[in-house]
C-alpha atoms as an extended CHARMM CRD file, in Angstrom:
* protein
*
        55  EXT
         1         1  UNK       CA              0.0000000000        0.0000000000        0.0000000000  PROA      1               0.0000000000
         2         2  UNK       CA              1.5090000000        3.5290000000       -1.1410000000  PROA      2               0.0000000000
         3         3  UNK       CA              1.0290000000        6.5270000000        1.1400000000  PROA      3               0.0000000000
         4         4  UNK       CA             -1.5020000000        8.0850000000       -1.6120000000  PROA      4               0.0000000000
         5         5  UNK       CA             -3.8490000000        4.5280000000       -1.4450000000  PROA      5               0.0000000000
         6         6  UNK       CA             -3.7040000000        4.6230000000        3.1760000000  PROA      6               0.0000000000
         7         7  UNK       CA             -4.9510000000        8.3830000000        2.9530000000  PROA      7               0.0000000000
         8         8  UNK       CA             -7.9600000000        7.4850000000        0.1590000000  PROA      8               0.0000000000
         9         9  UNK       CA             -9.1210000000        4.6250000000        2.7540000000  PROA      9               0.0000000000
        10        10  UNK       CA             -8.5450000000        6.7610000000        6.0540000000  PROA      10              0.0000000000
        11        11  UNK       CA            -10.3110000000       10.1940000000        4.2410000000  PROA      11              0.0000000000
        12        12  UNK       CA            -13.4430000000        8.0510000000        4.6390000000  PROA      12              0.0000000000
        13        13  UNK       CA            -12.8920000000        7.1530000000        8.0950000000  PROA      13              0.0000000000
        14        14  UNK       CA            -13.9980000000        9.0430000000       11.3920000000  PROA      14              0.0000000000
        15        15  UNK       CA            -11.4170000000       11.6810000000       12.1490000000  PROA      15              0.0000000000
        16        16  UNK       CA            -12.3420000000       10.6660000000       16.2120000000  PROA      16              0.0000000000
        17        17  UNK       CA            -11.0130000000        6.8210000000       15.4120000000  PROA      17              0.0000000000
        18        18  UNK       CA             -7.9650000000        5.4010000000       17.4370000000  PROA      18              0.0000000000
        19        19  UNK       CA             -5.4860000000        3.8010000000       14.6590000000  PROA      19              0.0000000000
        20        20  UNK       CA             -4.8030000000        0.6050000000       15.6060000000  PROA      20              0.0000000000
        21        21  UNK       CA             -2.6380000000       -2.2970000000       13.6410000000  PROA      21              0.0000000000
        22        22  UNK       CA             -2.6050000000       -5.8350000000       14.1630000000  PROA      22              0.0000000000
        23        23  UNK       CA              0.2900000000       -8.2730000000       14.3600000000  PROA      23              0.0000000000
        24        24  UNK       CA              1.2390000000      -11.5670000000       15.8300000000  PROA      24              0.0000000000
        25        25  UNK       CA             -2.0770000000      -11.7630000000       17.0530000000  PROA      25              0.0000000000
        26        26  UNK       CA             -2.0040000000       -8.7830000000       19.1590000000  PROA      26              0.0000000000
        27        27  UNK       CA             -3.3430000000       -5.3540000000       19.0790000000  PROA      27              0.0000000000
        28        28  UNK       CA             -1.3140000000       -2.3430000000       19.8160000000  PROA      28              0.0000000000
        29        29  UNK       CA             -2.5700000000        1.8730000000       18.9840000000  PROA      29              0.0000000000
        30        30  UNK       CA             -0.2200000000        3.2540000000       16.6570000000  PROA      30              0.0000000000
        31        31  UNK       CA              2.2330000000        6.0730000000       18.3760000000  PROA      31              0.0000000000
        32        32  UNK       CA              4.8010000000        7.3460000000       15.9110000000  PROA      32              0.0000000000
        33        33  UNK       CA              4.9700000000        7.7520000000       11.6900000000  PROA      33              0.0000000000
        34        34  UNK       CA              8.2760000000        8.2300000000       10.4530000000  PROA      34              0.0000000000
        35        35  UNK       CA              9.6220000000        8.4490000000        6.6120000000  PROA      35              0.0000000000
        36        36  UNK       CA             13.0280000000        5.9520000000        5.9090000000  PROA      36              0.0000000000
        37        37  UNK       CA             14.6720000000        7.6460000000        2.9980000000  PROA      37              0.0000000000
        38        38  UNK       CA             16.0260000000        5.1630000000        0.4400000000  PROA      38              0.0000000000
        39        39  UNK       CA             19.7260000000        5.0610000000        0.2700000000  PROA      39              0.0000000000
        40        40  UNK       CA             19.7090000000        2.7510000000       -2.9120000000  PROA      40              0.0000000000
        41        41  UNK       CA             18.4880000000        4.7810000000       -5.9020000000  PROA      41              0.0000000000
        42        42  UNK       CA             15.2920000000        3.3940000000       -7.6170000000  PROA      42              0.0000000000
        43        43  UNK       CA             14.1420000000        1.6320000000       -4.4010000000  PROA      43              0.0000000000
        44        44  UNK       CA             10.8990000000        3.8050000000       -2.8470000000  PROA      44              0.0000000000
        45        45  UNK       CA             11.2510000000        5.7690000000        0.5330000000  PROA      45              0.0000000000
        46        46  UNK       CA              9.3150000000        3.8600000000        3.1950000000  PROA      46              0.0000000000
        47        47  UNK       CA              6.6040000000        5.0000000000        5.8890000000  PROA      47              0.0000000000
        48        48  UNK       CA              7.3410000000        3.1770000000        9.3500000000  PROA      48              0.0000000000
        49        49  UNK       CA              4.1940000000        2.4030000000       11.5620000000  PROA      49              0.0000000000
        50        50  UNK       CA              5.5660000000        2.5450000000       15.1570000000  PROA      50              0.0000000000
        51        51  UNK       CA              3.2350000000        1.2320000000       18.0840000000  PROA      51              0.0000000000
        52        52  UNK       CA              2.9620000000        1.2470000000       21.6750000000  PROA      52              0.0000000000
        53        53  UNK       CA              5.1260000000       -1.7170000000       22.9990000000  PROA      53              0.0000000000
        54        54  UNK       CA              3.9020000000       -1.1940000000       26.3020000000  PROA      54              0.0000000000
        55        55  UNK       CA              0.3190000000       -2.9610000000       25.0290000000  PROA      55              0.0000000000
């Protein structure tokens, strides 16, 4: 999923939600959004999800 697709779907979602993501079969609210910049050229940047470890 690009960046442009994730804000299409969340446009149409209620700006009052909680963001949460699930993994391992766990859930945990997301906490942090931070761009990785490629360093190899023709490879895209990437968007890292970061959640609360503490849940």
């Amino acid at each position: 999923m690009t960046v442009a697709q994730l804000i299409e779907v969340l446009k149409d979602m209620p700006s009052e939600a909680v963001v949460i993501l699930e993994g391992d079969g766990a859930l945990a609210r997301l906490v942090g959004v931070n761009l990785e910049k490629s360093v190899m050229a023709g490879l895209p940047d990437e968007v890292v999800l970061s959640t609360d470890c503490e849940e």
